[in-house]
TORKOL-4160 file (C-alpha; in steps of 0.2 Angstrom, whole numbers, padded with zeros to 4 digits, m for minus):
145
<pt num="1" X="0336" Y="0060" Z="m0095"/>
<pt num="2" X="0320" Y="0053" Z="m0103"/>
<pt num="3" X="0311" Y="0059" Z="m0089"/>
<pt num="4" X="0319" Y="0076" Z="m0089"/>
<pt num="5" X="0313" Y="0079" Z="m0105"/>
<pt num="6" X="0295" Y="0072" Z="m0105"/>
<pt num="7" X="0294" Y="0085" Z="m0091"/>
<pt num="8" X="0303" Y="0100" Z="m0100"/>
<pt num="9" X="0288" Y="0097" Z="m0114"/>
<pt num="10" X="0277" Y="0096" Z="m0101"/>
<pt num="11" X="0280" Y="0111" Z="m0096"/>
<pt num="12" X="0283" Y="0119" Z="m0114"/>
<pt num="13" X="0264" Y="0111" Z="m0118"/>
<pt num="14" X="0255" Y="0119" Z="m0103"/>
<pt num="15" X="0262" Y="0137" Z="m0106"/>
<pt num="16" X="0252" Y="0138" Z="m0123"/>
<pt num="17" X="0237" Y="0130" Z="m0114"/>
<pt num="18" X="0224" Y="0143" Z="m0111"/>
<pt num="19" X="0206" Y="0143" Z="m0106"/>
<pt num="20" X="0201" Y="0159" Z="m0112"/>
<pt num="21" X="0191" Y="0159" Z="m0128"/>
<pt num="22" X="0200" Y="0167" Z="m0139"/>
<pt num="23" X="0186" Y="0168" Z="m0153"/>
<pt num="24" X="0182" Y="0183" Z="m0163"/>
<pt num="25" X="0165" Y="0192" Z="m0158"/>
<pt num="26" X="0152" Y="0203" Z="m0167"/>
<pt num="27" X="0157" Y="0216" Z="m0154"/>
<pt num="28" X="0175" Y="0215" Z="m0158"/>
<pt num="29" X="0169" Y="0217" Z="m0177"/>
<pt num="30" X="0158" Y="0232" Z="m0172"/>
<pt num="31" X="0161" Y="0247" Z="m0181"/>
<pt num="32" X="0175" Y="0241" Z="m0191"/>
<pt num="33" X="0180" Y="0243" Z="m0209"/>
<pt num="34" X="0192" Y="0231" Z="m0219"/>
<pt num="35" X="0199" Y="0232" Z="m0237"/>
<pt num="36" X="0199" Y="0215" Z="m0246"/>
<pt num="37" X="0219" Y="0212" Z="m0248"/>
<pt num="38" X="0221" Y="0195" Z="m0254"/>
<pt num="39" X="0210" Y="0180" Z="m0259"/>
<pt num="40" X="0218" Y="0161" Z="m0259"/>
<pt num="41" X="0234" Y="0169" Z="m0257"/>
<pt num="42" X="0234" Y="0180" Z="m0271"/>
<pt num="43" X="0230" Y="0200" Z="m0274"/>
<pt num="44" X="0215" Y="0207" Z="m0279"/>
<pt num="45" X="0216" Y="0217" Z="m0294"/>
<pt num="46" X="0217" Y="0236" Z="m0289"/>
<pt num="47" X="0199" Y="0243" Z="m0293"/>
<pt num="48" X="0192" Y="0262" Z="m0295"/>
<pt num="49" X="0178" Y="0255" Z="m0279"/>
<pt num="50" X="0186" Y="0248" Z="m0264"/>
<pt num="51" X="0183" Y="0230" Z="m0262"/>
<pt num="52" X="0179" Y="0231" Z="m0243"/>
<pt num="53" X="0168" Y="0224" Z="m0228"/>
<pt num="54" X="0161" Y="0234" Z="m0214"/>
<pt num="55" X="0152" Y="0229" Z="m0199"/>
<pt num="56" X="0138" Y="0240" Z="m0191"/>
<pt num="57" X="0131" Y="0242" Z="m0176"/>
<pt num="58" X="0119" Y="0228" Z="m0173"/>
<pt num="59" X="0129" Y="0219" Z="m0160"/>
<pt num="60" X="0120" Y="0210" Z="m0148"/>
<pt num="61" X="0119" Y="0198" Z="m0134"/>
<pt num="62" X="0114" Y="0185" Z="m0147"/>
<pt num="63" X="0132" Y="0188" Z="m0158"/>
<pt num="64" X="0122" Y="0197" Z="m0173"/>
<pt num="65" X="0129" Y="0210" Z="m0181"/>
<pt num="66" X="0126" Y="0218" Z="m0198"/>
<pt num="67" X="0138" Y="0217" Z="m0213"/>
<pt num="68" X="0140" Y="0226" Z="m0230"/>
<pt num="69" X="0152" Y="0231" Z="m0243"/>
<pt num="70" X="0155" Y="0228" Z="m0261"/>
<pt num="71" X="0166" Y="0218" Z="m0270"/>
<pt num="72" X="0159" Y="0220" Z="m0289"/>
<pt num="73" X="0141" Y="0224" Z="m0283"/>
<pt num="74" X="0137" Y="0230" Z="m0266"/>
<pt num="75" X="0129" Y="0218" Z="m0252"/>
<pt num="76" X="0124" Y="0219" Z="m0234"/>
<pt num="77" X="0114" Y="0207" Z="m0222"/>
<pt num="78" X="0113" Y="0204" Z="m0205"/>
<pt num="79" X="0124" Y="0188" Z="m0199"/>
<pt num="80" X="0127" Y="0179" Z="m0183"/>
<pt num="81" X="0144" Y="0176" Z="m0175"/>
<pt num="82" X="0145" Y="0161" Z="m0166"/>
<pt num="83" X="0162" Y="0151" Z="m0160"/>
<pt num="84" X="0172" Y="0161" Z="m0171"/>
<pt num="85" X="0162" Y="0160" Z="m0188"/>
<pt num="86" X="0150" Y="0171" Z="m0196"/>
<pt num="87" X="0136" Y="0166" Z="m0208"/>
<pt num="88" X="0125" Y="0178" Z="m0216"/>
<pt num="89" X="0111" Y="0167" Z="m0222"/>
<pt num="90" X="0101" Y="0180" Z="m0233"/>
<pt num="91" X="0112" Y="0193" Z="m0241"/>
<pt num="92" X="0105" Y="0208" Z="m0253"/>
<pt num="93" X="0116" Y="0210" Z="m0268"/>
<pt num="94" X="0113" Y="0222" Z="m0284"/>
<pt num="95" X="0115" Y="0210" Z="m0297"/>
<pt num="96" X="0126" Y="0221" Z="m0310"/>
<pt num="97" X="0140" Y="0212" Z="m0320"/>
<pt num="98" X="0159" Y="0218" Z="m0321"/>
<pt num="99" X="0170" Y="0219" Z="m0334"/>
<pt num="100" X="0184" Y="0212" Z="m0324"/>
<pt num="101" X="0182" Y="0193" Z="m0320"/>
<pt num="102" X="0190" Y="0194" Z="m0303"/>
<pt num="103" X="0179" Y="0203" Z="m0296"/>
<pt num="104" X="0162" Y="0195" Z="m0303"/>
<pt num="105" X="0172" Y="0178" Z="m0294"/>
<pt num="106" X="0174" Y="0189" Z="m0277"/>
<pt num="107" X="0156" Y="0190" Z="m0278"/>
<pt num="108" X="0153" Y="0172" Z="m0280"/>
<pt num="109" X="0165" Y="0169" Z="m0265"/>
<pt num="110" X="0160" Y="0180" Z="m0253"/>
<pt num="111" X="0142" Y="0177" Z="m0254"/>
<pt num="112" X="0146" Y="0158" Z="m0254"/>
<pt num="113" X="0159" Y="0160" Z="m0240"/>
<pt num="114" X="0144" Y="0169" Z="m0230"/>
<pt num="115" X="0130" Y="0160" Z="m0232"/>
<pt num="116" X="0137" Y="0141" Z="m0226"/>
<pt num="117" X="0147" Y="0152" Z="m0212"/>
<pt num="118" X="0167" Y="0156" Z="m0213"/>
<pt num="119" X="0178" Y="0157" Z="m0199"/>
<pt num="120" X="0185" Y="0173" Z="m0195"/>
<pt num="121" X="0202" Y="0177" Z="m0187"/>
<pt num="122" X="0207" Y="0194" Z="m0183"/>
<pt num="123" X="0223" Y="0196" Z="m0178"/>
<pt num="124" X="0228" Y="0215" Z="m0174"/>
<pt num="125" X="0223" Y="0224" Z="m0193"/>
<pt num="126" X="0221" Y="0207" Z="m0203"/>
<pt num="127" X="0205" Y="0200" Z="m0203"/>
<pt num="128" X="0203" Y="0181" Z="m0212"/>
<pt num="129" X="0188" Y="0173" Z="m0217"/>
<pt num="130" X="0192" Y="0155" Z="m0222"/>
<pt num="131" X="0182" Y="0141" Z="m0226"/>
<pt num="132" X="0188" Y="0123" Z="m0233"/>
<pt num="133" X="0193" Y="0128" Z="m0249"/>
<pt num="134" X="0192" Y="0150" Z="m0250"/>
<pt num="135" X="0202" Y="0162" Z="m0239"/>
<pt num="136" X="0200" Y="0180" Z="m0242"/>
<pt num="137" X="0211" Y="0190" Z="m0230"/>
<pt num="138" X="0208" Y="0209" Z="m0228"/>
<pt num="139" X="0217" Y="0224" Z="m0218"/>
<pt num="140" X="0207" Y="0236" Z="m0207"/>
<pt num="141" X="0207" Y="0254" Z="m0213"/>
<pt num="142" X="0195" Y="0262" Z="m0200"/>
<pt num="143" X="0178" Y="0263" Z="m0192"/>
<pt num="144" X="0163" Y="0255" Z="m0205"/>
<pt num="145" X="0158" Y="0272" Z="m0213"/>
């Protein structure tokens, strides 16, 4: 009996074994526009702006790919994929301040989030950037405008 089920778990293992990297790259990014939904598990305060995070073209062998969007001010950047997280190390920001306090904290997280490198998960229109303490979880709308 014991060794029937060592094997059965065995076997239960190896079927969720794969060796196919299943890490999101700049190319599946590419194009793509996402609206921020939720951060650290709770919603955004609906704005007039869209709080939203596009990826351009700038693709390439090397996993780079550019970024914008805006949370309270509008950014962009040019960041690097690699196993799974991206980090845009020098972002440009306006720098205006917004009357609603949740969005001047988006700011502060995202660009935080970006700069030490988050890890990304994109799971069919959900994309998730987490790090150790901050997860903001958005929903694709369409191509990056």
């Amino acid at each position: 009996m014991k060794k029937t089920l060592a094997l059965m778990c065995a076997l239960l293992l190896a079927g969720c074994v794969t060796d196919k990297d299943t890490s999101v790259t700049a190319e599946k990014l590419q194009q793509q526009r996402f609206v921020l939904e939720t951060a650290n598990g709770e919603p955004v305060t609906k704005s007039d702006k869209p709080l939203e995070l596009n990826f351009g073209e700038k693709a390439d062998v090397l996993e780079r790919v550019q970024v914008s969007g805006s949370m309270c001010n509008r950014f962009t950047g040019a960041g690097k994929m690699s196993a799974g997280e991206l980090t845009v190390k020098d972002m440009a920001m306006t720098r205006m301040m917004c009357s609603d306090p949740q969005l001047n904290s988006l700011d502060h997280t995202l660009t935080a989030m970006l700069n030490s490198g988050a890890q990304v998960d994109l799971t069919g229109d959900q994309l998730t950037l987490a790090t150790a303490d901050q997860t903001l979880v958005f929903k694709r709308v369409n191509g990056a405008s």
